[in-house]
N, C-alpha and C positions, 0 to 999 in steps of 0.2 A: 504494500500500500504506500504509495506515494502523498508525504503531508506538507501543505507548506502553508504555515500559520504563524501567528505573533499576535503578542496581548498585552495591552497597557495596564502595569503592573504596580498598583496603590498602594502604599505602606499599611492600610486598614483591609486589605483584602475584601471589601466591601463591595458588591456587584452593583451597587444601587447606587447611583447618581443623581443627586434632587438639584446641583446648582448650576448644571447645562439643560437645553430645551433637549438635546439630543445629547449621547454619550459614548463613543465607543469602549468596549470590553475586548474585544478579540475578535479575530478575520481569517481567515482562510480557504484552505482548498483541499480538497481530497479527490485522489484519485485511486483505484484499486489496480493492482498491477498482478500480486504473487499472493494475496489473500482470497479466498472464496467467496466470503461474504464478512461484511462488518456491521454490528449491531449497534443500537444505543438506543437504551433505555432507562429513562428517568421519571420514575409515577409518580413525584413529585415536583416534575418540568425544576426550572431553575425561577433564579430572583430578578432574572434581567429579561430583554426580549429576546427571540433569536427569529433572522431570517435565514432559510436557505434557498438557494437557486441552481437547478436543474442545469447547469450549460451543455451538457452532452447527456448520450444514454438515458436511463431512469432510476429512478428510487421507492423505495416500498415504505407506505407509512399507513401508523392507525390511528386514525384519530374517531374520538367515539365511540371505540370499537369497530368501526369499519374499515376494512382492508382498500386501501387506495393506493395505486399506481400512480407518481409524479413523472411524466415523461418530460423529454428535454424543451427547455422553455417555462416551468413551471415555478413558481414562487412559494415558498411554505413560512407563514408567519406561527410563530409562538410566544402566545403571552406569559408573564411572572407564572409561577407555580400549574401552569397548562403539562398533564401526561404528555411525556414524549417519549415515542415510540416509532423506530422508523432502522431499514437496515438498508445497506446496499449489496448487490450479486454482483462478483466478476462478468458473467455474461451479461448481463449489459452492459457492462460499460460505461458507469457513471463517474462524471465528473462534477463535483457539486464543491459550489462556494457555501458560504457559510458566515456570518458574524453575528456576533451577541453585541447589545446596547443597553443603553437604560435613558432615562429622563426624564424633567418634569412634563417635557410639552410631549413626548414621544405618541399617546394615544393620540390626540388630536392631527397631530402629524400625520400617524396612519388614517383618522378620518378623513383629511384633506384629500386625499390622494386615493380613496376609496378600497383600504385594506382594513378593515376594522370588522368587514362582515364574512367570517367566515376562515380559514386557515388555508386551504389553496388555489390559487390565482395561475391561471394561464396567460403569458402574456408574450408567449414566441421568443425566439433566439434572437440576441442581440447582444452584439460584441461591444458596446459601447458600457453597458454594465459591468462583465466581466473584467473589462478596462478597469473601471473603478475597484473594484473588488482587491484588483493588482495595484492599483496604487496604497489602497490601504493598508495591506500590506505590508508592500514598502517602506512606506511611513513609520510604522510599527517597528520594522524591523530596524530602519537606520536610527530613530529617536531624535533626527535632528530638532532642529529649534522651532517652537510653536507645533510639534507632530497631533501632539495630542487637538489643538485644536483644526486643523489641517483635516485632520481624519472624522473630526464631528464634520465638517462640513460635506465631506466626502460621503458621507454618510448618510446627509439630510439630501444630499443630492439624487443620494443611490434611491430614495424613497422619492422622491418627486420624479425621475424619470419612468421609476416601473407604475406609477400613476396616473402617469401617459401612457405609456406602453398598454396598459390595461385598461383605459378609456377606448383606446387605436383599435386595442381590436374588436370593440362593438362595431366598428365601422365597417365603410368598404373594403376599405384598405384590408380591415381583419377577413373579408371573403372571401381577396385573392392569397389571403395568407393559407386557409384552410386547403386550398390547391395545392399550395407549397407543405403544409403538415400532410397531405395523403400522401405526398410526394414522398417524404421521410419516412413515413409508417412503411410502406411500400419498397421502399430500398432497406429499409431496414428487414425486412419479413423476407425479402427473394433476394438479397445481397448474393447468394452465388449462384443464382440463377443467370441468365444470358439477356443485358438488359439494355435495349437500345435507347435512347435519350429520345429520338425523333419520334419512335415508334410509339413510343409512352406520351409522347406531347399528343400527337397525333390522335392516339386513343380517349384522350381525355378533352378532345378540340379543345387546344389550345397553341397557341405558335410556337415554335420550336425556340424560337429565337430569344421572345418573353420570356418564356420557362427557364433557361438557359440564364438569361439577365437579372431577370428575379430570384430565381433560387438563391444567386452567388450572394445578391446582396442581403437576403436573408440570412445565408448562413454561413456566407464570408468563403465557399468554395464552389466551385461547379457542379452539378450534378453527376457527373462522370471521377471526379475527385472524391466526391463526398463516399460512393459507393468503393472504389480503392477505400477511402480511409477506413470504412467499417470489414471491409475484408480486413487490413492492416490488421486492426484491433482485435478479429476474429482468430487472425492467423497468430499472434502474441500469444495471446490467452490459450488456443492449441500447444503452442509448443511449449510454451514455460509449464503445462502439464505433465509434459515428457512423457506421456501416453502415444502419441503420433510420429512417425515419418515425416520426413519435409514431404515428399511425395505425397503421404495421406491428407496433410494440412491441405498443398495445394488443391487436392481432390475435392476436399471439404467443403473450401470455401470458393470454388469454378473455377479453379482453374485446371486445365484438363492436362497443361505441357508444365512440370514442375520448375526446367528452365527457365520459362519466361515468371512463374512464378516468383523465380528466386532474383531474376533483373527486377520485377517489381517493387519485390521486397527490400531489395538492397536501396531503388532509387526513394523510397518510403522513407522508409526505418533509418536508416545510413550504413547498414552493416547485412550480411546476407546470412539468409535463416540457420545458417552451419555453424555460423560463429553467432550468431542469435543463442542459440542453446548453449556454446560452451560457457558465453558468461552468466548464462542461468545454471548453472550445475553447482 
């Protein structure tokens, strides 16, 4: 599991912040690389807020007791003392941000911006978020001068944009997004299946060329890239099993000449599936 977080760290170890409108506590990023699955569970939630955001793959949460699927693009808020309950699978492939806050205006904050009703929010992939997410980070991590307040701003930002973002997509704009989410569910579900971009546009009348422009700026890669990258990730999580062949990997995931599998792989990854495994061993 891949972790890359940092947390502003108060002599009182007090999570609770009453003399900012907004406060950060801690920021990061998980990603699952050589773990199976990663849990967490807190049936007495914590003392601060926590968001997470979906940037890739998905995540499994209960909230309520109801089993819900967070797939990428999704928002999950939790309030002071809210059950938290939620794991992630190596097969999907989740990449999920994360940071805890506190504050006196923080509820209003979230009504402003229309997260106050309810715990998860769809509001599509955008790399303009995860930006922030990395800056905060940052921040945290170097401690330069004025961080702490640098990172509440960052912070109140991250909640004003996904306040748009999730107004957006009541709109049109959110229709032809829905085009673009089949699009993803769909390369996600036949990833090694034999998938032509034109052919798929076509099936679904819509122009090749839109689809093609839209996607990228959706998800910040091409439609023909995006489907390599979920092989990629498919192909990883095979091999650091050390259950499979590069041969069967390749099989696995469509590719039918292991060859050209392993030029893929190397111009991906940076390293070819041979030496992929030895540094897994």
């Amino acid at each position: 599991m891949k972790i890359v977080s940092a947390y502003f760290i108060k002599d009182d170890g007090n999570l609770v912040n009453t003399q900012n409108d907004i406060a950060i506590n801690s920021c990061g990023r998980y990603e699952l690389i050589n773990l199976k699955e990663v849990k967490t569970f807190r049936p007495d939630g914590r003392d601060d807020f926590q968001l997470l955001y979906i940037a890739k793959g998905s995540a499994n949460f209960c909230i309520n007791g109801k089993e819900q699927v967070a797939k990428e693009g999704a928002v999950i808020i939790y309030y002071p003392g809210e059950d938290q309950n939620y794991y992630y699978n190596i097969e999907d492939c989740p990449i999920v941000y994360w940071i805890h806050f506190s504050g006196f205006d923080v509820i209003k904050i979230l009504e402003e911006n229309n997260l106050s009703n309810g715990n998860i929010f769809f509001i599509g992939i955008n790399n303009s978020l995860t930006l922030i997410f990395d800056k905060i980070i940052k921040e945290l991590q170097l401690t330069r001068m004025n961080y702490f307040q640098i990172c509440n701003l960052f912070t109140k930002e991250l909640m004003t944009l996904i306040g748009r973002y999730l107004i957006e997509s009541g709109s049109d704009f959110h229709k032809q997004n829905k085009i673009l989410e089949a699009a993803i569910d769909y390369f996600n579900e036949d990833f090694n299946k034999s998938i032509n971009i034109k052919e798929y546009a076509d099936r679904c009348n819509i122009s090749c060329c839109w689809f093609i422009r839209s996607f990228k700026n959706y998800t910040g890669t091409t439609p023909a890239q995006y489907i390599i990258n979920i092989r990629m990730d498919k192909a990883k999580s095979l091999l650091n099993s050390k259950s499979f062949t590069v041969s069967e990997v390749a099989n696995i995931i469509g590719y039918d000449n292991p060859l050209y599998f392993s030029r893929i792989f190397k111009k991906n990854v940076g390293i070819a599936p041979t030496d992929y495994c030895m540094l897994r061993k």
